[in-house]
N, C-alpha and C positions, 0 to 999 in steps of 0.2 A: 690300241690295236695296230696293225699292221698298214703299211702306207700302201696302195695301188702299185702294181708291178714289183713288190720287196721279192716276192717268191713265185716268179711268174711261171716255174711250174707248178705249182699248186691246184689240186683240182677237189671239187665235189664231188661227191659220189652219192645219188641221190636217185627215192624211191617214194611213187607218189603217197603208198600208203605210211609214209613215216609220219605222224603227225607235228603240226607248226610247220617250221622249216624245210622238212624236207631230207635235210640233210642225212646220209647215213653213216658216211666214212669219206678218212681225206685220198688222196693217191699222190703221184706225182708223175708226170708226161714225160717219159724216157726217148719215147721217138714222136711224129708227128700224127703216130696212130694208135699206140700202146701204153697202157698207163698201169705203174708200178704201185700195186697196196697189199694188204693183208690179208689173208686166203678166210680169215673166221669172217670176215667182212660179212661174204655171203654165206653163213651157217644159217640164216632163217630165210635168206631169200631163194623161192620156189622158182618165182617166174625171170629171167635174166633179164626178156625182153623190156620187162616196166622199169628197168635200172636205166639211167641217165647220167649225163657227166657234165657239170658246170666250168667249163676252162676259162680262168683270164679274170676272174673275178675275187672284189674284195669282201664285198658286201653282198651277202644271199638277197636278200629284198629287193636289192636293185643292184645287179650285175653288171649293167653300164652295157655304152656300148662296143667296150673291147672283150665284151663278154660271148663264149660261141658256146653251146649246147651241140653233144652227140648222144645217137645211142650207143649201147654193145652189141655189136658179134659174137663176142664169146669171151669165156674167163675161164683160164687155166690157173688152175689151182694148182702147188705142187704135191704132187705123187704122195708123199708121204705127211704130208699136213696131219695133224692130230687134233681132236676140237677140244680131247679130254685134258691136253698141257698146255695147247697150243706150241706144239714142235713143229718147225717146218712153215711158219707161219706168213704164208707169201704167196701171191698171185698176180697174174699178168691177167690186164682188160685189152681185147682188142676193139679200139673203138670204129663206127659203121663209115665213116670215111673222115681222112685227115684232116687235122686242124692247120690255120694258116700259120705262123708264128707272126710276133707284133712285140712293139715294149712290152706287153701285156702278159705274152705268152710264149713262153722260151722252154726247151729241153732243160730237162736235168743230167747233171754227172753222173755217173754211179762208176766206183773204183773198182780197179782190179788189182789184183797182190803186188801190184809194184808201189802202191800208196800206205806208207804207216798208219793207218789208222789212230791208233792209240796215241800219238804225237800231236794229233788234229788240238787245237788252241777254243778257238772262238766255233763255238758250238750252239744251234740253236734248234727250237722244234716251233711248229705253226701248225694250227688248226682251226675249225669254227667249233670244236668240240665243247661239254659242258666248264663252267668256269668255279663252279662250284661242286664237290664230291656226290653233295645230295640231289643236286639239280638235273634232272632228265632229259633239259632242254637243253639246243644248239648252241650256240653263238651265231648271230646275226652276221657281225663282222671278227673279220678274219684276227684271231690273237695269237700274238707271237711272244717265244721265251729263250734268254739264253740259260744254255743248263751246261754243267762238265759232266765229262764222259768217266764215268763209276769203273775202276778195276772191278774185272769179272768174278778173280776169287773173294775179292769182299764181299761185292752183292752176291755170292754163292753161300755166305758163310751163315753160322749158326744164328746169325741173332739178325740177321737181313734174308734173303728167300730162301737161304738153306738146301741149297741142292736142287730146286726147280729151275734155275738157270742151264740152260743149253750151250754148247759151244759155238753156235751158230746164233746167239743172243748177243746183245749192246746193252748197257745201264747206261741211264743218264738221268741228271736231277742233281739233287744236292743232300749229302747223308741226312741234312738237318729237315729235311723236309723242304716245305713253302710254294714250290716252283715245282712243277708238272706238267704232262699231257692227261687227260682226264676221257671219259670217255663220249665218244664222235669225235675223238681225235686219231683213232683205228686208221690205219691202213697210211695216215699222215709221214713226211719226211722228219727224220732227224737230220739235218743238214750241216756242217763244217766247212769252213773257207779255208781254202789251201791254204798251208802256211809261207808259201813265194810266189804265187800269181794272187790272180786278182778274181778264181771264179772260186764255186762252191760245189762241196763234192754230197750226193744224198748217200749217207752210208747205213742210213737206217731206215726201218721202215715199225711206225707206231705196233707195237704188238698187244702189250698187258701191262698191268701193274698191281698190288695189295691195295685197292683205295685208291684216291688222288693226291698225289703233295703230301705223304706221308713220312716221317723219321725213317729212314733205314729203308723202305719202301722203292724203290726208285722206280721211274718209266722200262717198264722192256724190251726192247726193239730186235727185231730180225736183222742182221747184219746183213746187207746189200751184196759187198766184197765178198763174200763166203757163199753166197748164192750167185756171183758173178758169169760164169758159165753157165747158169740151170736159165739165167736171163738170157 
C-alpha cells in the first residue's frame, strides 16, 4: 500500500449508505475548497447532502490525526456528461468550508496545453478501490500502481475498445494486463511527475475500463489538460 502523505491530495469520497467502508469514489483537492472527480460518481446518488470527503488520509478505519472530514455544497457536473458512454466524464465538488493544508494535505497540479502530456515518464494511479475484478469491497488502505500511459489509437483500435475511446479520454495500464485501477477507484487521479522538477502533474481523472487488469483492456481516464478551462 501506499505510505502516509505519498499522495497528499488524494481524497475519499464517501456515503453513509455505501456498505463496509463507506467509500464511494477517489477525487483529488485542486484548491483548499474544490475537489476534482468523475461526474458518473454521482449517477445513483439522490441526496448530495449525505456525501462526505475524507482529506489527508491513508487508511479508511483509522484516518489518523492529519486526517479532516467536510461536507458538499454542490457538485457540478459537466454539461454534457453522458452516463450511456461515459463522455465528458468529469465533475467539480465544492466543499462546505476549506481545508487546512499540512504534510498530509497538499493541492494537486492539473496541466494546461503548455505541458506534453504524452512525454510524461513515471506514471501512477492510487485508490482504496476494489483489488480484486470480482470483489465489491473497498480497500481499507490506500493502494498505489505505476502504469504507462497507452497511445490513444491503439486503445481505440479493433482488438482493444474499438472506437469507444473519446478524444478527451487517457489509457493507461499495461497492454499485457496485470496492473489496473478497478472499481472505487472512480473519480481517483492518474498522476505523472514532471519530467525536470521535482512535483507531479494530475492529468487524469479514473473514468471506466472492460474489467479490471485485463489484456488490451486498459484504465480510461478523463484527461484533466483538455478539460483545463471547463475547471
Amino acid at each position: 500500500g501506499a505510505k502516509p502523505g505519498a499522495w497528499p491530495w488524494i481524497v475519499s469520497i464517501q456515503h453513509p449508505w455505501v456498505p463496509g467502508l463507506r467509500h464511494m469514489c477517489g477525487g483529488s483537492l485542486i484548491s483548499r475548497q474544490w475537489v476534482l472527480t468523475a461526474a458518473h460518481c454521482f449517477d445513483a446518488v439522490r441526496e448530495i447532502s449525505m456525501v462526505y470527503v475524507v482529506i489527508g488520509a491513508t487508511q479508511l478505519t483509522q484516518p489518523g490525526p492529519g486526517a479532516q472530514i467536510r461536507h458538499v455544497k454542490q457538485v457540478l457536473r459537466h454539461q454534457y456528461y453522458d452516463p450511456d458512454d461515459f463522455s465528458y466524464d468529469i465533475a467539480l465538488m465544492e466543499l462546505d468550508h476549506p481545508v487546512q493544508c499540512s504534510p498530509y494535505i497538499q493541492l494537486a497540479c492539473v496541466p494546461d496545453t503548455t505541458l506534453t502530456v504524452s512525454e510524461l515518464q513515471n506514471c501512477w494511479v492510487a485508490g482504496w478501490g476494489a483489488t480484486t475484478a470480482r470483489s465489491q469491497d473497498s480497500s481499507d488502505h490506500l493502494q498505489e500502481a505505476k502504469v504507462q500511459l497507452i497511445d490513444l489509437q491503439l486503445c481505440n483500435s479493433s482488438h482493444w475498445y474499438a472506437g469507444k475511446i473519446h478524444t478527451h479520454n487517457l489509457c493507461a495500464g499495461y497492454p499485457q494486463g496485470n496492473i489496473d485501477t478497478c472499481q472505487g477507484d472512480s473519480g481517483g487521479p492518474l498522476m505523472c511527475k514532471d519530467n525536470t522538477a521535482e512535483y507531479w502533474w494530475v492529468i487524469g481523472i479514473t473514468s471506466w475500463g472492460r474489467g479490471c487488469a485485463r489484456a488490451m483492456q486498459p484504465g480510461v481516464y478523463t484527461s484533466t489538460q483538455h478539460f483545463y478551462d471547463w475547471i
